[in-house]
N, C-alpha and C positions, 0 to 999 in steps of 0.2 A: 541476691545470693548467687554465688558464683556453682554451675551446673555439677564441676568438680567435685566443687565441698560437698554436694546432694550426692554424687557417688562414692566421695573417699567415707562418707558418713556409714556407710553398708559395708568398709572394707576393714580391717586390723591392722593391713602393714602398709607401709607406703606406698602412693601411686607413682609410678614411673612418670618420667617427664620428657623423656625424648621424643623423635618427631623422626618420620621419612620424609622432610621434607615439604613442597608444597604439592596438593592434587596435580595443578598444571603450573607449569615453568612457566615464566613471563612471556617466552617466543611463544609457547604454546598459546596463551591467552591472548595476543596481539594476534595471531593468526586466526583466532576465532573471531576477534573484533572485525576482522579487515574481511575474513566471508562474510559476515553479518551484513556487511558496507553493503558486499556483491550482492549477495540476494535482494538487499532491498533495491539494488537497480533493475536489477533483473524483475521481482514481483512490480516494479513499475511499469517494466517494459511489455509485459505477458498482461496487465489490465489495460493498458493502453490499445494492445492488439488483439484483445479480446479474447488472450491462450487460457482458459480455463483450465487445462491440464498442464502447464508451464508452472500456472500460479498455484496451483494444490502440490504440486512436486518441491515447489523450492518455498511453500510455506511449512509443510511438513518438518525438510531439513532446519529451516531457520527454527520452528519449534523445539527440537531437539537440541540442536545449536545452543539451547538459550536456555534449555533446561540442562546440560552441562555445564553453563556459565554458573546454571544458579545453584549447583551442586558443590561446583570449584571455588566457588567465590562467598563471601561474607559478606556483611556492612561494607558502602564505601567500597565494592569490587575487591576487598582485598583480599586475596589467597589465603584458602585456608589448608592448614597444615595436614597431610596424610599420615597416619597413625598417632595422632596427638594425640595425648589421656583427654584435653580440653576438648577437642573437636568430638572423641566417641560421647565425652557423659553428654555435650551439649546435644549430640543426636539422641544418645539415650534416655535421659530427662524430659526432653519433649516428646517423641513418642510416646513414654508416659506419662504425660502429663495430657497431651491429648488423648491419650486413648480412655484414660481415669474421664474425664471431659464427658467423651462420647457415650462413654455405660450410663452417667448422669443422667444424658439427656433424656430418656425413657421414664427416669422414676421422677426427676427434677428437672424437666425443660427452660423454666427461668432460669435455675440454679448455673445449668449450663453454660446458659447464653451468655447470661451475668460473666462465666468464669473465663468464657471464650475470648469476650471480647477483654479479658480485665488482667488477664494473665501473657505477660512477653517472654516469652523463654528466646536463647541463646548463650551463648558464653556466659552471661548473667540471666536472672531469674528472676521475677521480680512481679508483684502484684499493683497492679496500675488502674485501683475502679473510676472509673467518670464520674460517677455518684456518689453518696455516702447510700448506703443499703442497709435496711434492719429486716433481718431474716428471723419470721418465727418459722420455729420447727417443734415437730412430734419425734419421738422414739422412731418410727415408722415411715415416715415423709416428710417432705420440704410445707409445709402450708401456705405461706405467702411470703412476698418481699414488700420492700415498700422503699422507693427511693426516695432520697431527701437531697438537698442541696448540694447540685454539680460539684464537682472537687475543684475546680478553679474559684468558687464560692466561698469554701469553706475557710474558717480562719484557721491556719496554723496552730499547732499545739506547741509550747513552750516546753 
């Protein structure tokens, strides 16, 4: 299910669909590729010489570096768009969706982990279990799970 439709679902009147653009412009991301290059010669050069303080400085920025890659960028490295409606509900959606996730964890820790791993959010949405799971429940509690045959197992339903 597409992140949008989970927000235009909350909304009355149309979602807008314009865009600023992309986060980073193509020179912009080529030039974070190309320090990326550098650093990693450089963190060769400082373990080689044994600069301990070389290699925590320019591992730092390469951390950073890469967690603005992973901000600016999508699937496949490709740009994603600055003030998209797509790009906010897809932030949006997943923070709640993990955060729903994390309150779980405390009353229903299977439940959780089960939803953790089972659940892909992005642009789409989508429930992905490994298992087939039959979850008894109380008013009150989760009680048990019980997994059954891997989903790559299972026969398709017609």
């Amino acid at each position: 299910m597409a992140a949008l439709s989970l927000v235009g679902a909350w909304h009355d009147e149309p979602l807008p669909t314009a865009d600023t653009g992309p986060v980073l412009d193509r020179e912009a991301l080529r030039q974070y590729r190309r320090r990326l290059a550098q650093l990693d010669d450089e963190l060769d050069a400082a373990a080689l010489r044994g600069d301990r303080k070389r290699q925590a400085e320019r591992t730092a920025e390469r951390t950073a570096l890469i967690e603005e890659l992973k901000r600016a960028t999508g699937l496949g490295g490709r740009p994603r768009r600055s003030g998209s409606p797509a790009e906010k509900a897809r932030g949006n959606v997943t923070r709640t969706i993990r955060h729903a996730i994390s309150e779980l964890a405390s009353s229903a820790p299977d439940l959780a982990a089960h939803l953790e791993e089972s659940i892909v959010t992005g642009v789409s949405c989508c429930y992905e279990p490994r298992d087939d799971i039959v979850w008894t429940t109380r008013r009150d509690a989760v009680v048990r799970s019980e997994r059954t045959a891997p989903a790559s197992e299972r026969t398709p339903s017609l």
